[in-house]
C-alpha positions as CSV (number, residue, x, y, z in Angstrom):
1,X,63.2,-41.9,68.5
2,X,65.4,-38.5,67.8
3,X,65.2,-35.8,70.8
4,X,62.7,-33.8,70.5
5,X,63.7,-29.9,69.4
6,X,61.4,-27.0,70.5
7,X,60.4,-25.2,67.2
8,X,61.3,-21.6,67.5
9,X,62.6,-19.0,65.3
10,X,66.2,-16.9,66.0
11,X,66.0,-13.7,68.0
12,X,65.0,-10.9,65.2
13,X,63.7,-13.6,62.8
14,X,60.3,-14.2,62.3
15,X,58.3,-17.1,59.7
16,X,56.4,-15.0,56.8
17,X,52.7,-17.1,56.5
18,X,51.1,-18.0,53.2
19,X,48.4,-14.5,53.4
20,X,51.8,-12.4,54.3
21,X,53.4,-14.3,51.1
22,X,50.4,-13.2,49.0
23,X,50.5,-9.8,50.2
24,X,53.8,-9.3,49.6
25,X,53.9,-10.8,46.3
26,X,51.6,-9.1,45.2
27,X,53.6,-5.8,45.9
28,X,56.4,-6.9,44.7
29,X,55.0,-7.9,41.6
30,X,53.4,-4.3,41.3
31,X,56.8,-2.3,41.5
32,X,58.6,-5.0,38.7
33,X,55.9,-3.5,36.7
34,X,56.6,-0.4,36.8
35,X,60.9,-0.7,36.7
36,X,60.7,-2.7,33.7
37,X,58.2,-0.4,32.2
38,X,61.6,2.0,32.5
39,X,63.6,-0.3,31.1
40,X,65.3,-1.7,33.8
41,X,66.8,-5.3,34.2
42,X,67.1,-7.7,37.2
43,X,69.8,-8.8,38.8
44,X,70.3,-11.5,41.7
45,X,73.6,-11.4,44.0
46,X,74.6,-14.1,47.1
47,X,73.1,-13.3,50.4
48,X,76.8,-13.9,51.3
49,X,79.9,-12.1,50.4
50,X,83.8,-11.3,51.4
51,X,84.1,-9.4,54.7
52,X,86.4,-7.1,52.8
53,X,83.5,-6.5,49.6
54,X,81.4,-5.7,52.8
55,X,83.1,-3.8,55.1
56,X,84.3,0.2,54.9
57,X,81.6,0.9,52.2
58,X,78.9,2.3,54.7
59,X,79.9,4.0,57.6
60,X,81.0,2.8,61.4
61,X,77.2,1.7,62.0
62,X,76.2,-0.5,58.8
63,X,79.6,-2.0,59.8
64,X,79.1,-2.8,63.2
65,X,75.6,-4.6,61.7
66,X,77.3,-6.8,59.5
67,X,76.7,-10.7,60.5
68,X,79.7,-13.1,59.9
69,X,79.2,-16.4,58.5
70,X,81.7,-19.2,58.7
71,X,82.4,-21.8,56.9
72,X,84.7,-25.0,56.6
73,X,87.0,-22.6,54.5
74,X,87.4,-20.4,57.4
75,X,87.0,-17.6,54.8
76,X,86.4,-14.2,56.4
77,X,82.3,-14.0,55.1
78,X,79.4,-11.8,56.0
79,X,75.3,-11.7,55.0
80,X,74.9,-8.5,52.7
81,X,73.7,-5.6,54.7
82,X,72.3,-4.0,51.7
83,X,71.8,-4.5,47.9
84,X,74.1,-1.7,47.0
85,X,77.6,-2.4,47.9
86,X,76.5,-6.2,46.2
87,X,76.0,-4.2,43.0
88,X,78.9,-1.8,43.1
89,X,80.9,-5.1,43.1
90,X,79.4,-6.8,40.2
91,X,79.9,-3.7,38.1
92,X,83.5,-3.9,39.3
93,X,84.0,-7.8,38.3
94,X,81.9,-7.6,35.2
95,X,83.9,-5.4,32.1
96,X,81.1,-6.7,29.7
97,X,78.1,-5.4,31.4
98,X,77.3,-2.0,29.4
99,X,77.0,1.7,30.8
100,X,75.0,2.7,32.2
101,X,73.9,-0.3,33.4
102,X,70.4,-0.1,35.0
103,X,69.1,-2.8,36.9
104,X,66.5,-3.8,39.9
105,X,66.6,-6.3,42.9
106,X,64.7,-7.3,45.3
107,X,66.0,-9.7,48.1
108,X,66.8,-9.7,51.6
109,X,68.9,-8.3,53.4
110,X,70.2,-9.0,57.3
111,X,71.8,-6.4,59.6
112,X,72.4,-6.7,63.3
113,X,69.9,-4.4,64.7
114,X,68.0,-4.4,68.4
115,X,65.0,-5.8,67.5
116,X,61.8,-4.3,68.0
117,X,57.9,-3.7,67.0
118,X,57.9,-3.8,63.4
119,X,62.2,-4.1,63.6
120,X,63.7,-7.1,62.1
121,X,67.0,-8.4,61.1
122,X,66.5,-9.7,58.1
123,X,64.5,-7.9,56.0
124,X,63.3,-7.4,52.5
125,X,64.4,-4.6,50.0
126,X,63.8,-3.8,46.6
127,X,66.3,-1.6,44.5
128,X,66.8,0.2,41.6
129,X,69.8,1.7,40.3
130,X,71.6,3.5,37.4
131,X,76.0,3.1,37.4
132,X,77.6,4.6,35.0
133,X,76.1,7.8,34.3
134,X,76.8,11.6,35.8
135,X,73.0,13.1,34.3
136,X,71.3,14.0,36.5
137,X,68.0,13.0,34.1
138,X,69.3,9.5,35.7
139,X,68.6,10.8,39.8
140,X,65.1,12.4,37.8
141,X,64.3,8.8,36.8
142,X,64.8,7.1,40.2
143,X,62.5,10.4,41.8
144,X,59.5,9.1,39.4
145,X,60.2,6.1,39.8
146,X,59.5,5.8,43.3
147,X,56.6,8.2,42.4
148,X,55.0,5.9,40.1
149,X,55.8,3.1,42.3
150,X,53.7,4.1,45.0
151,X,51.1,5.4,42.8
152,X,50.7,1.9,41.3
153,X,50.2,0.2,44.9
154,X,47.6,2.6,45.8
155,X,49.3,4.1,48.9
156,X,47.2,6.8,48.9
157,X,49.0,10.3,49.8
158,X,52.8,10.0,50.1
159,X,55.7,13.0,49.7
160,X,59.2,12.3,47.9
161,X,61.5,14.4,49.9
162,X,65.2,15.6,48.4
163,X,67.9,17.4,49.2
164,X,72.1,16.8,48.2
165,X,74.7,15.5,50.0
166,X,76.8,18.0,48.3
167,X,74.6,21.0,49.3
168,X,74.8,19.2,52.6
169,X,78.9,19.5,52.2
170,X,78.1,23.4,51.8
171,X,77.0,23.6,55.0
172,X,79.5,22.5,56.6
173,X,81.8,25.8,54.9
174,X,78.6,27.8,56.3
175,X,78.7,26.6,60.2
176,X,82.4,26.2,60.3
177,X,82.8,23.0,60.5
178,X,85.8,20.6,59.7
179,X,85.0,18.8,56.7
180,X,86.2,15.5,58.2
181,X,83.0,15.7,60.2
182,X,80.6,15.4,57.5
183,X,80.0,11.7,58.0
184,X,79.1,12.1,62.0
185,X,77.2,15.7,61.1
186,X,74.6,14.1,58.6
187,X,74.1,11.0,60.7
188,X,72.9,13.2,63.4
189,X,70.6,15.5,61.1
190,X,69.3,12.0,59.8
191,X,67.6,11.7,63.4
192,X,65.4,15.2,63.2
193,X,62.6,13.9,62.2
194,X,62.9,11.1,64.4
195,X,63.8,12.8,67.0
196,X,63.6,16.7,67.0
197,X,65.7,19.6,67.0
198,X,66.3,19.7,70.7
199,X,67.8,16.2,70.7
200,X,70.1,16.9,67.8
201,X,71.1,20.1,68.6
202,X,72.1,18.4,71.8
203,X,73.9,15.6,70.1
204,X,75.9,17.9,68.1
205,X,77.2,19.6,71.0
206,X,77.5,17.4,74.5
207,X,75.2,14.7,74.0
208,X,72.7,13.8,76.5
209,X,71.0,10.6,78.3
210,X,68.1,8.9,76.3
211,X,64.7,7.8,78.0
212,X,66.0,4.5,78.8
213,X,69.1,5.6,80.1
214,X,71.5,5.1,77.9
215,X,74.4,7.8,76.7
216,X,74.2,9.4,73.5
217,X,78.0,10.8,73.1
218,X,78.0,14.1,71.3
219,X,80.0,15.6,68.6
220,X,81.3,18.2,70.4
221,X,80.1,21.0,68.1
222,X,79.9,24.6,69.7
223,X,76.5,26.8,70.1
224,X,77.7,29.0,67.2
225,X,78.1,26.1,64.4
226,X,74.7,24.7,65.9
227,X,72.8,28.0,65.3
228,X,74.0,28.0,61.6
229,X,73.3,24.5,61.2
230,X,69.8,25.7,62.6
231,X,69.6,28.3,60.3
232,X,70.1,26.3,57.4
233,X,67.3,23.7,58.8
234,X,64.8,26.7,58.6
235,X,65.0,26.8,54.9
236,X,61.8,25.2,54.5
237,X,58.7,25.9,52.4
238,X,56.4,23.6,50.0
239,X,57.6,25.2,46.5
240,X,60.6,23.6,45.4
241,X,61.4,27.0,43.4
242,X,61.4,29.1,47.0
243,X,63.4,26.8,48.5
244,X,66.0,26.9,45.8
245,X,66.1,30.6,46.1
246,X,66.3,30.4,49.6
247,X,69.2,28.3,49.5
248,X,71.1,30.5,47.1
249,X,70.4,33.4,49.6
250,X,72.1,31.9,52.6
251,X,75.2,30.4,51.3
252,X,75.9,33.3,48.6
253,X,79.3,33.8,48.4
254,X,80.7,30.2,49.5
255,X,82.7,28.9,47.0
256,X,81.1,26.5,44.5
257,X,77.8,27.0,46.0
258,X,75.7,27.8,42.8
259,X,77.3,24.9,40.3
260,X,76.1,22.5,43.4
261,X,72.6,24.5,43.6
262,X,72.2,24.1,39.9
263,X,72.1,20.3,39.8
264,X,69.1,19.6,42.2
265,X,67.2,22.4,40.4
266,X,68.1,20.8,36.9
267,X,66.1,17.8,38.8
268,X,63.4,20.2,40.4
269,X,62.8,21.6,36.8
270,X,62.7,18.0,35.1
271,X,60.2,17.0,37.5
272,X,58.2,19.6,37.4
273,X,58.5,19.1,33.2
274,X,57.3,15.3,33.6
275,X,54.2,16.1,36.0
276,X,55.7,15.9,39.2
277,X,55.0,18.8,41.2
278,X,55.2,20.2,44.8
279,X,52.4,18.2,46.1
280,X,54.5,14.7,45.3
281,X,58.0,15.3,45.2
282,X,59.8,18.5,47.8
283,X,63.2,19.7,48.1
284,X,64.2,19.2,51.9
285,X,67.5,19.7,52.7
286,X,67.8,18.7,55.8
287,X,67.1,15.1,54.7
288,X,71.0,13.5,54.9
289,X,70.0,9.8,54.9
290,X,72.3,8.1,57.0
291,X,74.8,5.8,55.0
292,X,78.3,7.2,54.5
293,X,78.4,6.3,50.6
294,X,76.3,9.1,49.1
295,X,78.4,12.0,47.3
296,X,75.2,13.8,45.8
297,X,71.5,13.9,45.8
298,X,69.4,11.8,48.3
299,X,66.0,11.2,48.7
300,X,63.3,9.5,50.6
301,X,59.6,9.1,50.4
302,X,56.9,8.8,53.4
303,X,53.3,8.3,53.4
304,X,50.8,11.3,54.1
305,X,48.8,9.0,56.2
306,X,51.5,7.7,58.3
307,X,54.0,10.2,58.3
308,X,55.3,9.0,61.9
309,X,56.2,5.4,60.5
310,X,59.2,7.3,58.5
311,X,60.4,6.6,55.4
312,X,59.4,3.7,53.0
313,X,61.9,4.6,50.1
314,X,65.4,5.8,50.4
315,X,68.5,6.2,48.2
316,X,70.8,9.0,46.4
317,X,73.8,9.2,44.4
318,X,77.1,7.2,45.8
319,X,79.6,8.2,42.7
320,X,82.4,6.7,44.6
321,X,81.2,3.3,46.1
322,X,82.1,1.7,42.7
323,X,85.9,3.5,43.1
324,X,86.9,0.4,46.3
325,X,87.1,-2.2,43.9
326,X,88.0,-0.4,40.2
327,X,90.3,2.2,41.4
328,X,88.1,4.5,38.8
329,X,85.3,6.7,39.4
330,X,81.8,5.5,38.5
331,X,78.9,7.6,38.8
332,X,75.9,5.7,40.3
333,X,72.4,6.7,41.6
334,X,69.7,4.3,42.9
335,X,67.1,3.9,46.0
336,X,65.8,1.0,47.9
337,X,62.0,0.3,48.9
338,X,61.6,-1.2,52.3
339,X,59.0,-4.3,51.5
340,X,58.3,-5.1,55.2
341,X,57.9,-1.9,56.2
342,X,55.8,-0.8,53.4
343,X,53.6,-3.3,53.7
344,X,53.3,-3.4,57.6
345,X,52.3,0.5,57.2
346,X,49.8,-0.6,54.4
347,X,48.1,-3.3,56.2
348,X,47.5,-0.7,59.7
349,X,46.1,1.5,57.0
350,X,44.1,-1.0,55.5
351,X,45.0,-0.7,52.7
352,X,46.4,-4.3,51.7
353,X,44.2,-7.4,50.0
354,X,44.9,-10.1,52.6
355,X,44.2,-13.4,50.6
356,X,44.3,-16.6,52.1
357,X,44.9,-18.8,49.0
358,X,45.9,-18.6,45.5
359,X,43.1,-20.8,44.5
360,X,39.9,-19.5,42.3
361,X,37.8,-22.7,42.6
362,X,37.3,-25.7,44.8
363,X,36.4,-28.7,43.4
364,X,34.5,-30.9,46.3
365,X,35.0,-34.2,46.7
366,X,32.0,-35.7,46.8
367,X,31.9,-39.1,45.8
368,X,35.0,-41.3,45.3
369,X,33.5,-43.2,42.1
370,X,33.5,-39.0,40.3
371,X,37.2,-38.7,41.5
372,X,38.3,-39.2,37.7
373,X,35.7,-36.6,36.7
374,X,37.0,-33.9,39.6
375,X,40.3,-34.2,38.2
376,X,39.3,-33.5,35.1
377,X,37.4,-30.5,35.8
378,X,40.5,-29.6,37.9
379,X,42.5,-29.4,35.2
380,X,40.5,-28.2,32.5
381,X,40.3,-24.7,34.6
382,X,43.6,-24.8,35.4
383,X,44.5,-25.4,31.7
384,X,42.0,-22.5,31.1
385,X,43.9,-20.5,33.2
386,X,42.0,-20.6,36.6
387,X,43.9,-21.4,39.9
388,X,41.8,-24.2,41.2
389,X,42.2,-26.7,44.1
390,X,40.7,-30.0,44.6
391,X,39.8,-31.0,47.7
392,X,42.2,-34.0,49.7
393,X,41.6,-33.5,53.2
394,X,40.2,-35.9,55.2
395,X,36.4,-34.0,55.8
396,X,33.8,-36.5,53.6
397,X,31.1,-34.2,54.0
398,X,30.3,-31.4,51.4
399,X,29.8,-28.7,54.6
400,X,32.9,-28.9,56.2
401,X,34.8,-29.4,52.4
402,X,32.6,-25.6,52.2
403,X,34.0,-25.1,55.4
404,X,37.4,-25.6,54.3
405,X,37.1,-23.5,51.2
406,X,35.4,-20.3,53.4
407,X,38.5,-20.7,55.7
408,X,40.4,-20.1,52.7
409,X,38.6,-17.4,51.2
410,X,38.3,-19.4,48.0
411,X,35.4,-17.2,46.0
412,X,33.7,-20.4,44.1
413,X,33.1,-23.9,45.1
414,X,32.7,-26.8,42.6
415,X,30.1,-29.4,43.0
416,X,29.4,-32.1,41.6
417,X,27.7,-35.6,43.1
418,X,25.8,-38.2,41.1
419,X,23.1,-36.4,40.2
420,X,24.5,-33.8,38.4
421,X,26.7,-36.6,36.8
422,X,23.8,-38.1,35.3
423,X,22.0,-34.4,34.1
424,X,25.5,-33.5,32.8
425,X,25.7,-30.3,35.0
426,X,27.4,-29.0,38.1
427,X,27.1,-26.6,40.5
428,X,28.7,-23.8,41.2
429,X,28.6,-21.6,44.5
430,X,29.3,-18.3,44.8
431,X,31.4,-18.1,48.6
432,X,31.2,-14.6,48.5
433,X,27.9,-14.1,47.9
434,X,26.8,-16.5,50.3
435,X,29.0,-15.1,53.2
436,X,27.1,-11.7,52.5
437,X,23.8,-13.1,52.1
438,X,24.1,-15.2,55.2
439,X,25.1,-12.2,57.4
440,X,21.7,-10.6,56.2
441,X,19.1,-13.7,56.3
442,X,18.8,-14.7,60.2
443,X,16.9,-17.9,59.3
444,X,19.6,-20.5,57.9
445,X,17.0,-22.5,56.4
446,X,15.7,-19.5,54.7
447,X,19.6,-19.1,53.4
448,X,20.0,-23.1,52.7
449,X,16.4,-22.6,50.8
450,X,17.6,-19.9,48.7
451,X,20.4,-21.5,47.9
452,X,22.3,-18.1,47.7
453,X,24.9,-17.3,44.8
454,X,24.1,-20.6,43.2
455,X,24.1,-21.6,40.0
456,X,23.7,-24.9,37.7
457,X,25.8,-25.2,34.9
458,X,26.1,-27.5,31.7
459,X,29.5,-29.9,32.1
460,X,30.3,-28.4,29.0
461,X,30.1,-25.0,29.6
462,X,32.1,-25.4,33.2
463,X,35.2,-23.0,32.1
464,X,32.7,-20.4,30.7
465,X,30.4,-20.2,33.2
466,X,33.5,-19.8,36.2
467,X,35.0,-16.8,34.6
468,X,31.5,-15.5,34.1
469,X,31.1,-15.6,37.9
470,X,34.6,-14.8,39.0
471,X,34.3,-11.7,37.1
472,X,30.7,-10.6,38.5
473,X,32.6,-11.5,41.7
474,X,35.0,-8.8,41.5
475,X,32.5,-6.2,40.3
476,X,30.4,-7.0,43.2
């Protein structure tokens, strides 16, 4: 006999159950909907790529995440840390893929993070992207997207923030602060929200000790460049058009401030063209987002409801990323959905159908001389289009078979024994309206009398009379 190994999962790992599965497929299935109602095409990349493909794309921290992988090869390989660098090197390797090419992804990802509540290290996103265009109609269309994405999953109230790295890069000329620092500067201002403007302003200057102890090393930034950086922060208000004007105000006179201005009001304008208005989509510059690829406008999206979760969308333009393997220039926009965290927000909020099965029916059985008949009827609904299940555990009786299919949440069982074999009928039992109907009748043989959300049906109309109750089901 083989030694016994304790089932467990790796540290920052965790198993996804079949009602997770559901859930998440569901969503997913959702926002393919609405890309490829844009137009967009998928794409599917390895989980694993070159160290080099990997590395220097992303900044010191999305570095130090990376996890190596080995192999018999002793190649120098890593698990993709996002979906973004994956893509800026298929457009590199690919000459025959046309411009701009616009595609979507969803798969996971794995970065070496300290795991905590609701933090994992392998994780699920979902991208969309446009390489190989400079419009900005192209950063519009990734805006509504995530609009329309997040409409269609029912979210309730959510905000697209956005602001521009190159704005950002403005600044920089404003506080009077070396360039070179950009990278460090907007990986701080990432953290306000997280973490307020006392913290930052701290971690711009000398730094300071977090609650558990630890030192966060500052930039070394003096109180007059933090006051200007402050200043800027302050340029807030819910109309796009104010905050543009604002914006103008403050860095009038630094060179190449208004061409930079210009292009996230073209986008302001074009949203506010297509229906998106203040109450969806705001301009907030201090949002930096935190990777080092990004050259021009970011953007993220939060929910209303749970604005303290953070953001659930993310992404901007990185017109350069492309440049590491091609030498060229290629303009590239795009933004990533976090699945996990998206839908762990959702299901605190209640706001996510938990299913336990993928199954419509349940056909019992009953009696071992009918089991020709039951798989007949099994696959005559499934044929019809019907997810049904027949029953092969080991329970004989028809309760705990109904049993089985409440634990389930399977809406309709499918009975049928020797008497209905011989009237040419079976019975069909409504699992939902029996659950309710039970909760309100005390008296189970009152219930069992009544023989709540029951019905008899001909053989011949079985497929007929299911979808007649599956659909006064759902009204119900």
């Amino acid at each position: 006999m083989p030694e016994q190994v304790e089932p467990r999962t790796a540290r920052g790992l965790r198993d996804l159950l079949p009602d997770q599965m559901l859930a998440r497929q569901t969503m997913i299935d959702t926002i393919r909907g609405v890309y490829e109602s844009y137009g967009f095409l998928p794409l599917s990349t390895p989980a694993v790529e070159y160290l080099d493909v990997l590395s220097g794309s992303a900044g010191q921290e999305a570095q130090q995440s990376i996890f190596r992988v080995s192999n018999p090869d002793e190649e120098a390989l890593g698990l993709r840390f996002d979906l973004t660098v994956p893509l800026a090197r298929v457009v590199a390797q690919y000459n025959e893929l046309p411009r701009p090419f616009r595609r979507y992804q969803v798969a996971p990802v794995w970065r070496y993070d300290k795991p905590g509540l609701g933090r994992f290290r392998e994780f699920t996103q979902f991208d969309l992207d446009s390489v190989g265009t400079e419009s900005e109609i192209a950063d519009t269309e990734i805006i509504a997207g995530i609009c329309d994405s997040l409409s269609a999953l029912n979210v309730g109230g959510y905000l697209v923030r956005f602001s521009s790295r190159a704005v950002l890069n403005l600044l920089l000329d404003f506080a009077k602060i070396d360039q070179n620092m950009s990278v460090d500067v907007f990986r701080v201002l990432d953290k306000l929200e997280k973490i307020g403007i006392e913290k930052v302003r701290l971690e711009l200057m000398g730094g300071y000790k977090d609650e558990s102890g630890d030192t966060i090393r500052g930039l070394g930034l003096s109180a007059d460049n933090v006051d200007r950086i402050e200043k800027f922060l302050a340029v807030q208000s819910s109309s796009r058009r104010e905050v543009l004007s604002m914006v103008r105000d403050l860095f009038n006179g630094i060179e190449g401030s208004n061409e930079r201005i210009d292009v996230i009001e073209r986008i302001s304008n074009h949203l506010y063209a297509l229906g998106y208005n203040d109450d969806r989509v705001a301009l907030d510059l201090s949002i930096a987002r935190g990777l080092a690829y990004y050259t021009g406008p970011v953007f993220e999206a939060i929910l209303t409801d749970a604005p303290k979760a953070g953001s659930v969308f993310g992404g901007g333009r990185y017109d350069d990323l492309v440049m590491r393997f091609l030498g060229t220039r290629i303009p590239a926009v795009g933004a990533s959905l976090g699945v996990d965290r998206l839908l762990a927000i959702l299901t605190e909020l209640g706001r996510v159908d938990q299913r336990k099965s993928t199954a419509r029916v349940l056909v019992l059985n009953m009696d071992p001389s009918l089991t020709g008949d039951y798989l007949q009827m099994t696959w005559e609904l499934r044929r019809a289009g019907i997810p049904t299940e027949f029953y092969l555990g080991t329970a004989k009786g028809m309760g705990k078979q109904l049993k089985y299919a409440d634990a389930c949440e399977i809406p309709i069982a499918l009975l049928c024994g020797s008497n209905e074999k011989e009237q040419g009928v079976v019975t069909l039992k409504d699992m939902v309206v029996g659950r309710e109907k039970a909760k309100a009748v005390g008296d189970r043989k009152e219930w069992l009398a009544a023989r709540s959300g029951q019905i008899v049906a001909p053989r011949s109309e079985l497929v007929e009379a299911v979808k007649k109750m599956l659909a006064e089901s759902e009204q119900g």
